[in-house]
Phi, psi and omega in degrees: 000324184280335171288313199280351177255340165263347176304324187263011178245359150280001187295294166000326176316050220263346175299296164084035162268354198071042182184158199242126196252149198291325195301321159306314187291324155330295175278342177275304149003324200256349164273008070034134127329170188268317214266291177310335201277311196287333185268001165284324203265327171313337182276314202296292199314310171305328200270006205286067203324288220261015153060027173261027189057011168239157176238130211223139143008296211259339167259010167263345166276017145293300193284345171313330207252341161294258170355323183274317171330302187280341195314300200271023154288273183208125128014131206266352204277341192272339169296332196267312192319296180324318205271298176265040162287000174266334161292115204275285163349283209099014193289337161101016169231141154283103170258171187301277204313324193280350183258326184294301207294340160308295191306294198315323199308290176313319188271350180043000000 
């Protein structure tokens, strides 16, 4: 399970230095659906610990062993559904203004 989970954020890998770079996720993205694009760039970002746009080996099987951790909480696939039943554009991004007009929305 921790290999099949560090797997989709090695696909990314497109150099195949062993490490996944934001440009990579970027360029690995645009062959992506929009939806996938989105729960792509939500992994890069958790697992990226130390907030330098590149992923090393060792943060993506932190976050794998984070992701088998959480698994029997909730489900990361019903979070990402949850996070962009909010992008109203449909642009496959959540912005500030799109969370606000929600909370209005939601708070009447």
């Amino acid at each position: 399970m921790r290999v099949r989970q560090a797997e989709s954020l090695l696909f990314m890998d497109l150099n195949a230095d062993g490490s996944v770079s934001i440009e990579e996720l970027k360029a690995y993205n645009r062959t992506q659906e929009p939806r996938r694009q989105s729960q792509n760039t939500l992994a890069f970002l958790d697992a990226d610990a130390n907030e330098d746009d590149v992923l090393t080996i060792v943060e993506i099987l932190q976050f794998a062993d984070k992701r088998i951790a959480k698994r029997g909480r909730v489900t990361s696939g019903r979070v990402v559904e949850g996070i962009m039943s909010m992008d109203i554009d449909g642009d496959g991004k959540v912005t500030t203004r799109e969370l606000v007009e929600v909370v209005k929305a939601v708070s009447g």
